[in-house]
N, C-alpha and C positions, 0 to 999 in steps of 0.2 A: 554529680554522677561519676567524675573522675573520682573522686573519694574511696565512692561505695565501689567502685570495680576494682580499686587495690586491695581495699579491704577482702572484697568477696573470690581472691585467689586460688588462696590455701585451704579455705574453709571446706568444710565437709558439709555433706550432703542436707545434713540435719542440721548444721552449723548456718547454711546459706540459706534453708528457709526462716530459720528465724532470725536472721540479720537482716534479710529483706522484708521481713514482714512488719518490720519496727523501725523502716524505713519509708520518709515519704520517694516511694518508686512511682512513675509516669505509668501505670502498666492498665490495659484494657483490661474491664470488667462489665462480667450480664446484671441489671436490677434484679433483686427477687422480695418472693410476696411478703416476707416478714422483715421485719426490723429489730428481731432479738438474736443473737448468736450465742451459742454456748461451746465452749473446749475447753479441754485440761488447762485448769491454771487459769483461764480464760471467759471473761462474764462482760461481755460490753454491749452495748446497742450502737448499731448502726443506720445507715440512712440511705437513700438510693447514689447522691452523692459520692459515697465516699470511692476509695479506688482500693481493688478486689485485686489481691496476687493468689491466684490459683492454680500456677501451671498442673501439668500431666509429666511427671520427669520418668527416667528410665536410667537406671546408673547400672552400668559394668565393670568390670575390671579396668578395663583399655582406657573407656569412652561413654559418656554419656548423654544425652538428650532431654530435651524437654518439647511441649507445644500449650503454646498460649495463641487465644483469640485476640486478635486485632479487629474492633469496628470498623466500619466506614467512617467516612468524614462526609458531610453533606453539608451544600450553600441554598442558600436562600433566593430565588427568580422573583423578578419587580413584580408576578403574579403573588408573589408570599407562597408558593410551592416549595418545598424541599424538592431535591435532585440528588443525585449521589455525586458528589464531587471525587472520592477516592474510594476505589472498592476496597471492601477487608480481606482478611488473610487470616490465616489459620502460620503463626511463625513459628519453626523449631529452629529452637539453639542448639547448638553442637558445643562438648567441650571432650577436652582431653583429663585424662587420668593425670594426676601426678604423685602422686602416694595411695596407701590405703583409705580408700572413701572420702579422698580428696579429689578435688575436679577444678582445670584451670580457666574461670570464669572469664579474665580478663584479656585471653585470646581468644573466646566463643567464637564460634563459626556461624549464619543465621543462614536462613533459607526459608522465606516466605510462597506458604502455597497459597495458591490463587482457590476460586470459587472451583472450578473444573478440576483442578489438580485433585483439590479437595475429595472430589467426587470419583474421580480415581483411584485413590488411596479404599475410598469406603465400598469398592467395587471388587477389589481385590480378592481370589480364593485362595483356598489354600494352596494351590499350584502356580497362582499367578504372579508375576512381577509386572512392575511398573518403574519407567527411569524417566528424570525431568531435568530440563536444564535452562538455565537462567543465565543470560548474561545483563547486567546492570545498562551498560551504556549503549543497549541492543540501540538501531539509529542512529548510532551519532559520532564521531569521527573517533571516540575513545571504545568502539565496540572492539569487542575479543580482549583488555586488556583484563576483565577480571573474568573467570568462566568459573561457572557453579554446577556440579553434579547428582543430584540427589536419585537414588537407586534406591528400591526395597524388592529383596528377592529370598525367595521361601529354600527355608533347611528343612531339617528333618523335626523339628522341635517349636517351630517358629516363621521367623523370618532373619534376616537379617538388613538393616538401616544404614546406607551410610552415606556420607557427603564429600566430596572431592573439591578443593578451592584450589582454581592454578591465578595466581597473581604477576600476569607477565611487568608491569610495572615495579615492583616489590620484589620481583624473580624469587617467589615463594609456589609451595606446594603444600596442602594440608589439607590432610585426608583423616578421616572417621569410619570409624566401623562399628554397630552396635548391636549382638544378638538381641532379638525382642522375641518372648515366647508367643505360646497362642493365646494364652490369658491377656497377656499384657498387649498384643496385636488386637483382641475385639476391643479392650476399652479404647485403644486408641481413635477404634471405628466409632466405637456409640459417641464419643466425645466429638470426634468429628463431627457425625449425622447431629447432634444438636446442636454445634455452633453453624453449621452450614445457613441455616435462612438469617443464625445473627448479622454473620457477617457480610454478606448481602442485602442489609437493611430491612428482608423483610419482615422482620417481628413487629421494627415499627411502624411498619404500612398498615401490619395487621393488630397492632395493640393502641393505634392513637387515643389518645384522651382530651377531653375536651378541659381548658382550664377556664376559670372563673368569666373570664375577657371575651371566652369565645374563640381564641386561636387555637388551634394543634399545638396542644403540650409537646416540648420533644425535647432533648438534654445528651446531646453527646459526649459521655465519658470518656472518651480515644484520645490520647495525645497526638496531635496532627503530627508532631516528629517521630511517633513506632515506626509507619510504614516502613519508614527513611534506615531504619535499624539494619537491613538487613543488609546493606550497599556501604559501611562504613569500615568493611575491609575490606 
């Protein structure tokens, strides 16, 4: 993973999805109903397996963003019940500009919304703002040393996205700013309103399937270390 994040520095925008796409990355993915895909250049069959990179990105000048679904993680009760063991999130990476349609991947910023947060974001009008804040070690004797800011507040064209990181152990400060129009402000909604019951597990409350055996089919594609992504600086 060190590897691929030196690699994926300098790269540009179009550079980084197709270097990550042709990379085995850990990254959450939804099943869906077919097993044929077609794209340019592109003719393969896949399977519910395999692992899905399809962020939502938004590149500016300055600063750029992306948002990807993270699953739950769910354990298993001596009844054979699933339970939700980690709830999911809806994660934006934050990166800085460093050239022309170049973005510096290997300092990303993360900030993972929670179910509510989520629901905030998709609530939002066009006059509204909404700010959240995250502290990692929230509990526990290292609280306040890393504090996360995330703000979206309406211009005259949009909104604007941005993320604040003060790292009093690191004695760092890193900050993002990123105009998002109205276009690109609803898809972020409809994306959201459709992963929202993903990531909450209830799809597969409500899609179980029964396998051959008799048990509740079920297959979690999440890397139990995403959540952990967004506390790594």
């Amino acid at each position: 993973m060190l590897k691929l994040s030196r690699a994926l520095r300098s790269y540009s925008r179009h550079q980084l999805l197709e270097v990550v796409s042709s990379t085995k990355v850990e990254v959450a993915g939804f099943s869906t109903a077919t097993n044929n895909y077609s794209a340019k250049g592109y003719n393969n069959n896949y399977n519910s397996s395999d692992r899905i990179f399809a962020p939502y990105s938004v590149y500016k000048g300055k600063a750029a963003f992306s948002l990807s679904p993270c699953l739950p993680t769910f354990t298993k009760l001596d009844s054979g019940a699933l339970v939700v063991e980690r709830r999911g999130s809806i994660m934006m990476s934050f990166m800085h500009a460093i050239g022309e349609h170049k973005y510096d991947w290997e300092k990303r910023q993360r900030f993972a919304l929670s179910a509510t947060e989520v629901g905030s974001l998709i609530a939002i009008g066009p006059q509204d703002s909404c700010e959240f804040f995250h502290d990692p070690s929230m509990k526990s004797s290292n609280a306040g040393q890393v504090r996360k800011n995330l703000s979206i507040k309406p211009h005259s064209n949009g909104y604007f996205v941005s993320l604040n990181v003060v790292n009093i152990v690191l004695n760092t400060k890193d900050s993002f700013s990123v105009p998002v129009t109205t276009a690109e402000f609803a898809v972020m909604k409809t994306a959201c309103s459709f992963a929202l019951p993903h990531i909450m597990g209830w799809d597969r409350l409500t899609n179980q399937q029964m396998q051959s055996n008799g048990t509740v089919g079920f297959q979690s594609k999440t890397n139990p270390q995403i959540l952990d992504l967004e506390w790594d600086k």
